[in-house]
BALOBA-1460 file (C-alpha; in Angstrom, 3 decimals):
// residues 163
<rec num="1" residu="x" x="-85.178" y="6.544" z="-44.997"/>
<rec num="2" residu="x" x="-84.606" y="9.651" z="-46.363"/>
<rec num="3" residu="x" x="-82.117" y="9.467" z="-49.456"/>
<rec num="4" residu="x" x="-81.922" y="5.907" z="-49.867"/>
<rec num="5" residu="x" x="-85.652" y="5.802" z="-51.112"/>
<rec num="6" residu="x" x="-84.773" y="4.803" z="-54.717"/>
<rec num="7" residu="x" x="-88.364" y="5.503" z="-55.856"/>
<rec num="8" residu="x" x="-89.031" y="8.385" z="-58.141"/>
<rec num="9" residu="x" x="-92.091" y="9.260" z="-57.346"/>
<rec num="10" residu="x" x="-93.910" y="8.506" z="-53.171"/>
<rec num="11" residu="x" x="-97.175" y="8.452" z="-51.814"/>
<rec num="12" residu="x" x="-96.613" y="11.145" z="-48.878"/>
<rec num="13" residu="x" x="-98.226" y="11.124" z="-45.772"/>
<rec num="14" residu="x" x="-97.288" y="14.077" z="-44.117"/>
<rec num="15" residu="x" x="-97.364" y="14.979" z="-39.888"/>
<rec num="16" residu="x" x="-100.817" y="16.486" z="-40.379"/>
<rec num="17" residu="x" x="-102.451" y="13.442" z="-42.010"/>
<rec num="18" residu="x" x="-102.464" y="15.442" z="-45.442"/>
<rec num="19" residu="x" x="-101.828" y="12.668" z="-48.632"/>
<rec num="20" residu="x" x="-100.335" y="13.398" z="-51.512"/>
<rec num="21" residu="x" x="-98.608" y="11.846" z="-54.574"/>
<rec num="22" residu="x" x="-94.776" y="13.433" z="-55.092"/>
<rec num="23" residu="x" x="-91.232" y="13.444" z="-56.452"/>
<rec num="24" residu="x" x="-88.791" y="11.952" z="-53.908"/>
<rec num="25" residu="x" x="-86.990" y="15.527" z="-54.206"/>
<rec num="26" residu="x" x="-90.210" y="17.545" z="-53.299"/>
<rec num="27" residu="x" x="-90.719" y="14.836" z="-50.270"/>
<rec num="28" residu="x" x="-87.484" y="15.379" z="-48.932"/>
<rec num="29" residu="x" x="-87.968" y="19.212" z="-49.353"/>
<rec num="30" residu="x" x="-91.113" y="18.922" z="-47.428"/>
<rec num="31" residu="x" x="-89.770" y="16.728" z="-44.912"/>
<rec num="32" residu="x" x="-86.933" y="19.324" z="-44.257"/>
<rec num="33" residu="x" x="-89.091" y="21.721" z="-43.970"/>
<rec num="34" residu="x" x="-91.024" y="19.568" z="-41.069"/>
<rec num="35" residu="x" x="-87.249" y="19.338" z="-39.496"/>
<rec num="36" residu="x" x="-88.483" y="15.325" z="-39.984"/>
<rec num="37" residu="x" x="-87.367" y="12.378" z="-41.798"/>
<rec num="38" residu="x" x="-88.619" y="10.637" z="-44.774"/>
<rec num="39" residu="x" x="-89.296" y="6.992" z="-44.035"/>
<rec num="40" residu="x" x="-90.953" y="4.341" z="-46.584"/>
<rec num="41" residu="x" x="-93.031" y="2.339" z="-44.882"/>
<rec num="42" residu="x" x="-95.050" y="0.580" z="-47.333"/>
<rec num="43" residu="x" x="-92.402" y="0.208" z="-50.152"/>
<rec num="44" residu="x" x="-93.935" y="-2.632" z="-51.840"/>
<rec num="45" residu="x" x="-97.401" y="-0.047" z="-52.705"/>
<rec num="46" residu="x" x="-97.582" y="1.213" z="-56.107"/>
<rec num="47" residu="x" x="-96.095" y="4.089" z="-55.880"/>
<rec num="48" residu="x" x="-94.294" y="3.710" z="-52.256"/>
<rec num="49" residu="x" x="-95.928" y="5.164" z="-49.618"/>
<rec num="50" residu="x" x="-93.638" y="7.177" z="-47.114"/>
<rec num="51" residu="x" x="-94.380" y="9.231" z="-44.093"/>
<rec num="52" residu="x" x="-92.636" y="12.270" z="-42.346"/>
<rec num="53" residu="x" x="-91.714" y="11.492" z="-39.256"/>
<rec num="54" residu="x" x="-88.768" y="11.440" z="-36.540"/>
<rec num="55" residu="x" x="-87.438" y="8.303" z="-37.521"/>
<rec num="56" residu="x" x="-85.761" y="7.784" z="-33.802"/>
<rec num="57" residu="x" x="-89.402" y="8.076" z="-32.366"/>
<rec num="58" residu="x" x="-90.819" y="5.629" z="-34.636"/>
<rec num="59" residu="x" x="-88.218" y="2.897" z="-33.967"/>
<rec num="60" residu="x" x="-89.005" y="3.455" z="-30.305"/>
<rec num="61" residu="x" x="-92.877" y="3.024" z="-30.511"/>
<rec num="62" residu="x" x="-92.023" y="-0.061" z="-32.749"/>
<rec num="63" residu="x" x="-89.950" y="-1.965" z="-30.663"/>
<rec num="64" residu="x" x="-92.528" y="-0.713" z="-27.741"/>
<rec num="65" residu="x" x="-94.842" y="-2.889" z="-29.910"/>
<rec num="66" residu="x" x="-92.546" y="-5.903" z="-30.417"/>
<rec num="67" residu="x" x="-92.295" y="-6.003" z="-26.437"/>
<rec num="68" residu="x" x="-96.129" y="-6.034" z="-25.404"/>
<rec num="69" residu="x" x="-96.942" y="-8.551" z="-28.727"/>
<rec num="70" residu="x" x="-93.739" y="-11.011" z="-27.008"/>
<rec num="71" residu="x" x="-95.471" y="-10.363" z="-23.498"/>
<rec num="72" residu="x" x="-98.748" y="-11.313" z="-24.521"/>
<rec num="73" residu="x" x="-97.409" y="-14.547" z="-25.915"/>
<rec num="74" residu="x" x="-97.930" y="-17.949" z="-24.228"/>
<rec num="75" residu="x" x="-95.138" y="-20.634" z="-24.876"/>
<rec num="76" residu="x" x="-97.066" y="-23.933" z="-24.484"/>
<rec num="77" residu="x" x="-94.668" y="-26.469" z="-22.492"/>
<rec num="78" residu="x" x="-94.401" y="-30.159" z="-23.158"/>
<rec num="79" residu="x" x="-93.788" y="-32.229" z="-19.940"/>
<rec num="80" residu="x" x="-92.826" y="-35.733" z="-19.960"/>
<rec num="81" residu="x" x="-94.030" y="-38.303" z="-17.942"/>
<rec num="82" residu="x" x="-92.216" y="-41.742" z="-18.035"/>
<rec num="83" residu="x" x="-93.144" y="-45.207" z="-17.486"/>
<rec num="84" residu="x" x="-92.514" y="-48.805" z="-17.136"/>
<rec num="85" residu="x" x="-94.957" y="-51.523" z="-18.075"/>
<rec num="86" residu="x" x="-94.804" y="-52.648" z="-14.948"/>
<rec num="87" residu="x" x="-95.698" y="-49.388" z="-13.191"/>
<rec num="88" residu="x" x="-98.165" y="-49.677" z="-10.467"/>
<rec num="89" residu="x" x="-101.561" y="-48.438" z="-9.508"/>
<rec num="90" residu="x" x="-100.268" y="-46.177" z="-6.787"/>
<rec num="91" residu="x" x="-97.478" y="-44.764" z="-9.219"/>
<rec num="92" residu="x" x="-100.270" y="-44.566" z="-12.204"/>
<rec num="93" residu="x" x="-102.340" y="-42.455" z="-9.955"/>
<rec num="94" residu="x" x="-99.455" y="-40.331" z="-8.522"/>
<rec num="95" residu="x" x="-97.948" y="-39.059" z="-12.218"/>
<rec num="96" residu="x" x="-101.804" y="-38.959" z="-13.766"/>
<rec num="97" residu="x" x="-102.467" y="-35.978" z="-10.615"/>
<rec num="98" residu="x" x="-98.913" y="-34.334" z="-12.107"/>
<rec num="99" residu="x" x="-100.569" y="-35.005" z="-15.412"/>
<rec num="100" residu="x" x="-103.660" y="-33.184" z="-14.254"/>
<rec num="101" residu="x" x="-101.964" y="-29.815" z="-13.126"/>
<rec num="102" residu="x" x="-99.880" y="-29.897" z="-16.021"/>
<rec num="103" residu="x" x="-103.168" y="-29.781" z="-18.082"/>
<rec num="104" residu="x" x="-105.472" y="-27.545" z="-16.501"/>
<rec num="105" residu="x" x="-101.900" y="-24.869" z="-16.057"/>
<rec num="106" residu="x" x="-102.263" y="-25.099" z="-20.465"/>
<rec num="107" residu="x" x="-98.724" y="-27.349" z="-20.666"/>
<rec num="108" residu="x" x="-99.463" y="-30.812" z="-23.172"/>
<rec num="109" residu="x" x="-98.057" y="-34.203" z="-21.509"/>
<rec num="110" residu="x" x="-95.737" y="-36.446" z="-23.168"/>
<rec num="111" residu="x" x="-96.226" y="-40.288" z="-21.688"/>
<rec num="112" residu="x" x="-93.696" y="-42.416" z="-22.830"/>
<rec num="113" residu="x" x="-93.029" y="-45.874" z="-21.537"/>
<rec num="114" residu="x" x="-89.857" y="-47.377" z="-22.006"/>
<rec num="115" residu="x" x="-88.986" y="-50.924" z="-22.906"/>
<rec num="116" residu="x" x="-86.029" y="-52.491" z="-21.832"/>
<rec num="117" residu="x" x="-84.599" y="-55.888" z="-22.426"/>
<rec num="118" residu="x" x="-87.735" y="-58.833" z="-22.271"/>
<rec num="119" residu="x" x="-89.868" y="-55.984" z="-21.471"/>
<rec num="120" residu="x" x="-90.499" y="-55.921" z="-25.703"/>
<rec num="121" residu="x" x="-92.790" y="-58.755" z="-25.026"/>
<rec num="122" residu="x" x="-95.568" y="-56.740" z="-23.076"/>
<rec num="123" residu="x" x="-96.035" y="-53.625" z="-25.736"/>
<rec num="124" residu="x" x="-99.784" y="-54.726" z="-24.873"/>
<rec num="125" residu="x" x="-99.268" y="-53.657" z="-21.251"/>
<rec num="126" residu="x" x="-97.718" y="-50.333" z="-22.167"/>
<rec num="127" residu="x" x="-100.330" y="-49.991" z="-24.511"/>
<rec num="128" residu="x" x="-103.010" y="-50.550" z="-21.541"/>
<rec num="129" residu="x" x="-101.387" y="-48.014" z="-19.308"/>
<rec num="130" residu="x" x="-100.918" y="-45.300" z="-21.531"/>
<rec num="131" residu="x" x="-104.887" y="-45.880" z="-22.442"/>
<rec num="132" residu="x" x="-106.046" y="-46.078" z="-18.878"/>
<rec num="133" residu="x" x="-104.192" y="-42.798" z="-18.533"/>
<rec num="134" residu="x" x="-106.015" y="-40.982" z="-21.092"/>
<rec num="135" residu="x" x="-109.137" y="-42.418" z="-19.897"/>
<rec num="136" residu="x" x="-108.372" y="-40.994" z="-16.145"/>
<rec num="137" residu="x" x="-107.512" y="-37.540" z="-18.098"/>
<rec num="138" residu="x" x="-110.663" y="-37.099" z="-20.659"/>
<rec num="139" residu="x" x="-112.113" y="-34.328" z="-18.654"/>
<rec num="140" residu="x" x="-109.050" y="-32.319" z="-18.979"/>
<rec num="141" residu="x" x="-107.494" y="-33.854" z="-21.987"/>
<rec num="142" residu="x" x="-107.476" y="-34.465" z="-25.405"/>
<rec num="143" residu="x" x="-104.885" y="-37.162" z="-27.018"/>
<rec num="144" residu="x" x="-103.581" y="-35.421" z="-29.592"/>
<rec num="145" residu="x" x="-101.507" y="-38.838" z="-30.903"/>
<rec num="146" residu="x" x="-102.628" y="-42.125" z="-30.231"/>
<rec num="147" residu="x" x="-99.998" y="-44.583" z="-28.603"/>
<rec num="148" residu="x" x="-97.661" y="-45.208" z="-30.991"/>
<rec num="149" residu="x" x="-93.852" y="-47.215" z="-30.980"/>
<rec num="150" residu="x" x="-90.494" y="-45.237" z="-31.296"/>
<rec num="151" residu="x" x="-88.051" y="-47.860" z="-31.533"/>
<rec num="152" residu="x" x="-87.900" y="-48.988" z="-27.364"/>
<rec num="153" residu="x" x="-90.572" y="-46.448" z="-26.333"/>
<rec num="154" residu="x" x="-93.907" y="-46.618" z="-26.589"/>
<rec num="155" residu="x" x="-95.277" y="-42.381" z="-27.010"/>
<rec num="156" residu="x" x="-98.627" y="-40.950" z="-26.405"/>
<rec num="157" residu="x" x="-99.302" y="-36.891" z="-26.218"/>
<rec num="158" residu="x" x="-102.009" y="-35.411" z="-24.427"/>
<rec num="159" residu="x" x="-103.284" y="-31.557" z="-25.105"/>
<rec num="160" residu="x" x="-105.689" y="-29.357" z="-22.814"/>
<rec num="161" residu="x" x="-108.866" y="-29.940" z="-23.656"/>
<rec num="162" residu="x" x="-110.327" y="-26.630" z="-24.994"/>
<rec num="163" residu="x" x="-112.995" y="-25.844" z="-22.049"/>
């Protein structure tokens, strides 16, 4: 802004839309005489282009920007949904409906089924109910990694299908 522009010579863009190719002394001359400032805002152009105008007002409108791009954002949520390999029907059904609102509301599920102790011996069984989940979700679902083992846990992650 203003003198620490180090360019010697600017592409100017003045208030009334007017370009022109200058000296940095004539551009701060005519931005003085606009009772503006002189900001570079394209400094990698060749040469720079800079623009007069009141440098407060244009940090305003640019954070004003910042805010309605971060509102118009949507953080996708992963929720985790644990198991046992002995989990029941009942229990299956109950966390695949919680599975099912997560999904449709644009969150991806985590299913993880944890091994403890013997429970190593039935990786088939996790396997099984971490499948039979997917296959209760594929309306609303996509698996987005297949079951797979992480050390004692068995992980499988589910994304909204794209309707």
């Amino acid at each position: 802004m203003n003198d620490e522009i180090r360019s010697s010579r600017v592409r100017l863009i003045r208030p009334d839309d007017e370009h022109e190719i200058v000296s940095i002394d004539r551009a701060l001359e005519i931005a003085e005489q606009f009772r503006m400032d002189l900001v570079e805002v394209a400094p990698d152009a060749n040469p720079p282009v800079c623009k007069i105008i009141d440098f407060g007002k244009f940090m305003y409108e640019k954070k004003k920007k910042e805010k309605e791009a971060k509102k118009k954002q949507h953080v996708i949520q992963v929720k985790e949904l644990r198991f046992r390999p002995t989990t029941d029907d009942h229990d299956l059904e109950f966390k695949t409906r919680h599975a099912r609102e997560f999904l449709t509301g644009g969150d991806k599920v985590k299913a993880t089924v944890q091994f403890r102790g013997r429970d190593m011996l039935y990786t088939d069984q996790g396997e099984k109910l971490l499948n039979e989940l997917a296959e209760a979700l594929d309306d609303v679902s996509k698996i987005e990694s297949k079951p797979t083992m992480e050390g004692r846990r068995m992980i499988m992650i589910l994304a909204p299908a794209k309707n």
